[in-house]
C-alpha positions as CSV (number, residue, x, y, z in Angstrom):
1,X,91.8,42.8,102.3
2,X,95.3,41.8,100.8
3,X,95.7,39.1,103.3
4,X,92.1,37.7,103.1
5,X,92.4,37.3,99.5
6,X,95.9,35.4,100.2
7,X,93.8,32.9,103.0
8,X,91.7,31.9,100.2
9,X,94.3,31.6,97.2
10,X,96.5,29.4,99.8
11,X,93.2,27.5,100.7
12,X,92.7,26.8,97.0
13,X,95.9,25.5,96.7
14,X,95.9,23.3,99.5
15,X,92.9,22.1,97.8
16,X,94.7,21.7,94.5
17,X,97.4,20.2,96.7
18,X,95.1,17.4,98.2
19,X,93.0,16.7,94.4
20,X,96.7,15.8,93.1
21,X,97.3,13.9,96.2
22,X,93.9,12.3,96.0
23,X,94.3,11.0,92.2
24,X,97.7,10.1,93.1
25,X,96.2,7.5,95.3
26,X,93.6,6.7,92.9
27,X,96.3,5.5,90.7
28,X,98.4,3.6,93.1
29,X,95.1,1.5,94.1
30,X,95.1,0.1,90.4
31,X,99.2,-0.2,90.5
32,X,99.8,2.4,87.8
33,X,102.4,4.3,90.4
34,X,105.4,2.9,90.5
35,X,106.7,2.5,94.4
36,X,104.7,3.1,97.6
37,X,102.3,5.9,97.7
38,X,101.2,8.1,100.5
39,X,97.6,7.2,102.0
40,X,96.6,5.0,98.6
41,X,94.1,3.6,100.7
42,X,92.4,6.9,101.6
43,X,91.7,8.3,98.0
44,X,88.5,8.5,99.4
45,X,88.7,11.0,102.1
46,X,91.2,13.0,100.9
47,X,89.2,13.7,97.6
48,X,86.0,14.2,99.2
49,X,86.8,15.5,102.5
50,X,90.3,17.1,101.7
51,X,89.6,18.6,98.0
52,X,85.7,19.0,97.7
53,X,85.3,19.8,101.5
54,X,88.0,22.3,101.6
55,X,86.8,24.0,98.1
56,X,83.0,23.5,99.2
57,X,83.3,25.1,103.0
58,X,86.0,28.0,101.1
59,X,82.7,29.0,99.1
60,X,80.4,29.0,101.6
61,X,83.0,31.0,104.1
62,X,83.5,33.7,101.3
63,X,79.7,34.2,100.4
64,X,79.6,34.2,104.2
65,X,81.5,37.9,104.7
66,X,82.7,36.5,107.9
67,X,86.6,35.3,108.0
68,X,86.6,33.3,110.9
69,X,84.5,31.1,108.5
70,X,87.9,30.5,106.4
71,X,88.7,28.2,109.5
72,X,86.3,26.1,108.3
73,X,87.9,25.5,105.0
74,X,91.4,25.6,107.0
75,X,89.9,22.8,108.8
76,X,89.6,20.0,106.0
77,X,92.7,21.1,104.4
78,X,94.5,20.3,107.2
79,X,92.7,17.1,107.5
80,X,94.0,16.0,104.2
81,X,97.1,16.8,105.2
82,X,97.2,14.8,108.6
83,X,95.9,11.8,106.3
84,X,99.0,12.6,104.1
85,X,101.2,12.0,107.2
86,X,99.6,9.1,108.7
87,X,97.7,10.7,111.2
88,X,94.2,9.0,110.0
89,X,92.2,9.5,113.5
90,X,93.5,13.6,113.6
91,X,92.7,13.7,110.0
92,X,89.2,12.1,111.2
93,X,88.7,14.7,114.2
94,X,89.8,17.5,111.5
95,X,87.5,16.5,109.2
96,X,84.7,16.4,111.7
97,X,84.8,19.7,113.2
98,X,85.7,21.7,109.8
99,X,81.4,19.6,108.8
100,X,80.4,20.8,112.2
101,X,81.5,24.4,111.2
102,X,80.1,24.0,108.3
103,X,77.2,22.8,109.5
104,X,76.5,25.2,111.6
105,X,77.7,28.1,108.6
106,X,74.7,26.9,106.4
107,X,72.4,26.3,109.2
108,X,72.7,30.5,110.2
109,X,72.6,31.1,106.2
110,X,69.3,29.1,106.2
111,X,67.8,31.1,109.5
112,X,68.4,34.6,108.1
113,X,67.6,33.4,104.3
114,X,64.6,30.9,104.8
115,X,64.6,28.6,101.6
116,X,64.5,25.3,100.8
117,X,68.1,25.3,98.9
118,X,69.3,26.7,102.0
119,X,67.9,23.9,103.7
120,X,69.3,21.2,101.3
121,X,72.8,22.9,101.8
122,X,72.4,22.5,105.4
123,X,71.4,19.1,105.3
124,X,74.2,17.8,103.0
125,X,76.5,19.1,105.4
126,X,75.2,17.4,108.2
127,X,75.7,14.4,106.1
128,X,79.6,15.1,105.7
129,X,79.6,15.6,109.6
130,X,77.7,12.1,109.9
131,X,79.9,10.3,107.8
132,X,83.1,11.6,109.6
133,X,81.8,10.9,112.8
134,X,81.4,7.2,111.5
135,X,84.8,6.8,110.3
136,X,85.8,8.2,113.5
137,X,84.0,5.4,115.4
138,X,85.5,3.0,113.4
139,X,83.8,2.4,109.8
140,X,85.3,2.0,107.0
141,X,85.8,4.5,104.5
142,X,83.8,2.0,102.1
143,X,81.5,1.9,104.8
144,X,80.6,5.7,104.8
145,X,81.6,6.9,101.3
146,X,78.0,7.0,100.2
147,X,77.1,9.6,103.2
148,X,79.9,11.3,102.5
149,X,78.6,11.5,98.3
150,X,75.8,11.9,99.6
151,X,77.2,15.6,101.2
152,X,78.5,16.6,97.5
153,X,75.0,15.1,96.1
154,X,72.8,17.7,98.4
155,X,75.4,20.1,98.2
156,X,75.0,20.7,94.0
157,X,71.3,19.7,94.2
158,X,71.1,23.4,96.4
159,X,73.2,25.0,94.2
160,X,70.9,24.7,91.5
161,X,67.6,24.8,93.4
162,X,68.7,28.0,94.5
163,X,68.8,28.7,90.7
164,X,65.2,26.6,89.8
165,X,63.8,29.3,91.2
166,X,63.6,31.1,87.7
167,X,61.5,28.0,87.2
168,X,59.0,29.1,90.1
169,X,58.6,25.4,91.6
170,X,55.6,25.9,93.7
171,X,55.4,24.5,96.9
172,X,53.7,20.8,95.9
173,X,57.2,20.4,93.8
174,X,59.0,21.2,97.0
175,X,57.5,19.0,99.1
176,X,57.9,16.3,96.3
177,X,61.6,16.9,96.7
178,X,61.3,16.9,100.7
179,X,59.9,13.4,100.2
180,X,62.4,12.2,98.1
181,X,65.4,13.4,100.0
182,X,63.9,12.0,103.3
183,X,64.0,8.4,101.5
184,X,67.2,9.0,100.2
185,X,68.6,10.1,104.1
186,X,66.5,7.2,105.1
187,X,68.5,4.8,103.0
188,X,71.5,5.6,104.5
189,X,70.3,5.7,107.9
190,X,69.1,2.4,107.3
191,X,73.0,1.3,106.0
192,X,71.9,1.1,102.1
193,X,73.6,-0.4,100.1
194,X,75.7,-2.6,102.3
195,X,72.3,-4.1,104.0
196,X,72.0,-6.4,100.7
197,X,69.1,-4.1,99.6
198,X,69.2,-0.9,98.1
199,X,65.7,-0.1,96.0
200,X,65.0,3.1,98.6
201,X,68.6,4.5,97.7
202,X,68.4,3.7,94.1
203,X,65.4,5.1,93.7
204,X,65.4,8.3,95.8
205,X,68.9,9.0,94.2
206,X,67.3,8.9,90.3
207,X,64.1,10.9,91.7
208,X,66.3,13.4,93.4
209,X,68.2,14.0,89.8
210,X,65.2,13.7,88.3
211,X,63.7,16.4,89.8
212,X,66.6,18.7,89.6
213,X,66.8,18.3,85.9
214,X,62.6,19.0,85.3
215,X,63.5,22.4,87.1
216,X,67.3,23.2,86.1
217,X,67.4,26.0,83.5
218,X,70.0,24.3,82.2
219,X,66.8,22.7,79.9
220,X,66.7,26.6,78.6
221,X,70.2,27.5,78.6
222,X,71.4,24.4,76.5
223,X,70.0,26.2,73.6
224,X,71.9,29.0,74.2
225,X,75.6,30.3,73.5
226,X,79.0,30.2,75.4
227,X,79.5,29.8,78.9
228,X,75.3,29.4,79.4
229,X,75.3,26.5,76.9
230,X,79.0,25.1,78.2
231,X,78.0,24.8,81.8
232,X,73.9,23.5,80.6
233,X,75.6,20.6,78.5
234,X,78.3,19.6,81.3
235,X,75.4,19.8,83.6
236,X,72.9,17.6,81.6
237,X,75.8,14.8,81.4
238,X,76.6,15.1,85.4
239,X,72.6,14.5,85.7
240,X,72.5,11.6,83.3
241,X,75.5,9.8,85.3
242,X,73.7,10.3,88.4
243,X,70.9,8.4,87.1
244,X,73.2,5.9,85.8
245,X,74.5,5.6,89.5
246,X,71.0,5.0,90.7
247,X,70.6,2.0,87.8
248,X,74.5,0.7,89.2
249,X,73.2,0.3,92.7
250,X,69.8,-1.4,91.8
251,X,71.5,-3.7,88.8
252,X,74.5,-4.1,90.5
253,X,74.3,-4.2,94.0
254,X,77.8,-3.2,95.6
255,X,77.0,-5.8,99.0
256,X,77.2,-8.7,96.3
257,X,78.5,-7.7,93.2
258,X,82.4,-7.2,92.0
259,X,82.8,-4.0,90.7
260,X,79.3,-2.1,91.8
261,X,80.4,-0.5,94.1
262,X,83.1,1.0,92.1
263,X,80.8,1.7,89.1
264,X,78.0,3.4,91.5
265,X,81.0,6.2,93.2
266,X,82.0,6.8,90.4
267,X,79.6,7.6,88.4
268,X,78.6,9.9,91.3
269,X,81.9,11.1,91.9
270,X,83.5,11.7,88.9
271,X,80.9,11.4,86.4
272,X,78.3,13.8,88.5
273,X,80.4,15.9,90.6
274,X,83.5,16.7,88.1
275,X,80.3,17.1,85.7
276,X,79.1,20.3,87.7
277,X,82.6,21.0,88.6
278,X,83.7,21.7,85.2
279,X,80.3,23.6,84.6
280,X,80.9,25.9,87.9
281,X,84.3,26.6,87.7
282,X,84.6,29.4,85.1
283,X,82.1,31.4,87.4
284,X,83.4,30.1,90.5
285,X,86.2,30.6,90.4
286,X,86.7,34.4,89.8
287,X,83.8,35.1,92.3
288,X,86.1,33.2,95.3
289,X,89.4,33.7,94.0
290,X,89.3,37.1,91.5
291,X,91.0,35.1,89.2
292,X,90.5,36.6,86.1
293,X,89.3,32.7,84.3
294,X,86.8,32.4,81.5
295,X,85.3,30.0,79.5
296,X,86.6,29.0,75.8
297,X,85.2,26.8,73.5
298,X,87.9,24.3,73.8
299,X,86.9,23.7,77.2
300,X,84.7,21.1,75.4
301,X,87.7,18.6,75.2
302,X,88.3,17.9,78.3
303,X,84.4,17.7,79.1
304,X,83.8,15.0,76.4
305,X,87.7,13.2,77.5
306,X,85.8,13.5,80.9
307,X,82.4,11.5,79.7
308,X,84.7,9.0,78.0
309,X,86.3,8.1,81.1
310,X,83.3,7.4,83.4
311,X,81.8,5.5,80.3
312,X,85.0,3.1,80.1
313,X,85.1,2.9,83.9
314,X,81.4,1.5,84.6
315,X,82.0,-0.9,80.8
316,X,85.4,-1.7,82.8
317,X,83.5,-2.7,85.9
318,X,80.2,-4.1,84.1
319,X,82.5,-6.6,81.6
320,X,84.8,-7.5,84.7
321,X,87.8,-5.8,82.7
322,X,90.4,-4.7,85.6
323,X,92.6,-3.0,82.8
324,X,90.0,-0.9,80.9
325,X,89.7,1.0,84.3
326,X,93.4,2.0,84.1
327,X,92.9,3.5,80.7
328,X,89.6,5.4,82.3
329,X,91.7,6.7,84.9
330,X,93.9,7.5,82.4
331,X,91.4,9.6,80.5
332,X,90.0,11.1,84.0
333,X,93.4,12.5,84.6
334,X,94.1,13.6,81.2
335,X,91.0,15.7,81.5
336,X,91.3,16.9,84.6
337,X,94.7,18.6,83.8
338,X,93.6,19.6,80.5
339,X,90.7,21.6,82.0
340,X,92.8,23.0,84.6
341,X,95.4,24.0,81.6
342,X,92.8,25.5,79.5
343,X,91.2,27.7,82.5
344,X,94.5,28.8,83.7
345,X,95.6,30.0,80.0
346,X,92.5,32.1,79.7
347,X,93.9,34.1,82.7
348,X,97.1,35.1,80.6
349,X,95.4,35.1,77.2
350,X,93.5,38.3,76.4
351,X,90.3,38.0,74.3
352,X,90.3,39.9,71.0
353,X,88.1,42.9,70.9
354,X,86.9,43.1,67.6
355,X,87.4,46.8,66.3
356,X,83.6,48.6,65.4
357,X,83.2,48.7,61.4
């Protein structure tokens, strides 16, 4: 037991590892790193692959029983870390096999537990093995980035369908989100956006969020207290910027605009996923790692430093203002390690227990 718990604490730190690794990059593609840095060009795969893929596939392998499924998670870690050391085709087959395994980990979830989140989960990591096996063949990471988003997208959206359930969706409201996820897999398949067009994509991905937020009790819970009401409002945001990612690749199209493509990933990637990430993580993370974490109110900071950003990066890429998007990164950082601070003190600092009058 002692050493299964270690596997996963030094999984989530090769995950930690790869997120600093990945913003490192981040900020030596807009030059604010001074010297060369390692893999700039792949902030891409190491963040999505390397930090969400590793974290993603740790869940799933713990929730799973099984620890031969922590080789999944092993997998992608090391793939970050072949990426690190300019092994970019190893990284590639690592990355493959650790979606294949995980693949094939939601697929057997989704045969003994027949549901459609268990479905959605298996289908967005199918999508992580398609876009690896792509870069493999020779894409371009700019090429496959929105399969690869597409992976985190489907992986959150069955997160919380699996908790939509409290709102009983009947089986017309399921099939309504069958439809729209077909279109959205379709738009890919079909290379949206980088075909020139990209109405089916656009519009399955604001559907899709759509529909999760009609059925997210986050609607209910955002009138509530604490941690309910913390993760409902981060939440609510990461919907709203998934929306605005759908409007980016409509108004914007990234095949012939400037910046769209930068103001469509990342408004999905850091304005979506570090949305739910931040809402997740205080329940998360004790459930994978026993890490005694909670939430506190100030956790509110960094979530609104965190908005701020992804705002001043899509006005930095709508206004053609290359220097606002180093002060967004700036703020994305910021919040980032302010969240982690925050969540890290809460394991050392006990709550007060208010003596009965």
């Amino acid at each position: 037991m002692a050493a299964l718990l270690a596997a996963q604490l030094g999984l989530i730190l090769a995950a930690v590892v790869s997120l600093a690794l990945g913003v490192a990059g981040g900020l030596g593609r807009l030059g604010m790193l001074a010297g060369p840095v390692p893999a700039a060009g792949l902030h891409g795969p190491i963040m999505i692959c390397g930090f969400f893929g590793t974290l993603i596939s740790l869940e799933r392998a713990v929730a799973s029983g099984a620890w031969p499924a922590l080789l999944i998670p092993s997998l992608s870690a090391t793939g970050a870390v072949l990426l690190i050391a300019g092994q970019d085709e190893a990284g590639a087959v690592a990355f493959l096999l650790a979606a294949l395994g995980l693949t094939v980990l939601t697929a057997a979830s989704a045969v003994r537990l027949p549901a459609m989140f268990t479905a959605v989960m298996t289908l967005g990591a199918a999508l992580w093995a398609w876009g690896s096996w792509q870069w493999l063949a020779g894409s371009s990471v700019t090429e496959v980035s929105y399969v690869w988003l597409g992976f985190l997208i489907l992986t959150i959206a069955a997160e919380r369908l699996e908790l939509s359930r409290l709102a009983r969706p009947g089986a017309v409201a399921h099939a309504v989100l069958a439809l729209f996820l077909a279109g959205f897999v379709l738009a890919l398949a079909l290379g949206q956006p980088w075909t020139g067009a990209s109405a089916m994509l656009s519009g399955s991905l604001a559907a899709i969020a759509a529909w999760l937020l009609r059925y997210d009790i986050a609607l209910r819970t955002i009138r509530g207290q604490g941690t309910a009401r913390f993760a409902a409002a981060c939440l609510l945001a990461g919907y709203a910027w998934l929306v605005a990612a759908a409007c980016c690749l409509l108004l914007l199209p990234p095949a012939t605009t400037v910046f769209g493509h930068d103001a469509a990933v990342h408004a999905i990637g850091t304005g979506f996923v570090l949305s739910m990430v931040f809402a997740h993580a205080p329940v998360i993370l004790p459930a994978v790692t026993g890490a005694p974490v909670r939430y506190v109110p100030a956790l509110y900071a960094p979530a609104a430093l965190l908005q701020c950003a992804v705002a001043l990066r899509l006005a930095a890429d709508l206004a053609l203002a290359p220097a606002w998007r180093q002060g967004a990164a700036i703020l994305t950082v910021t919040s980032i390690l302010l969240y982690a601070g925050l969540l890290l003190a809460t394991s050392f600092i006990r709550p007060r227990v208010r003596n009965p009058a």
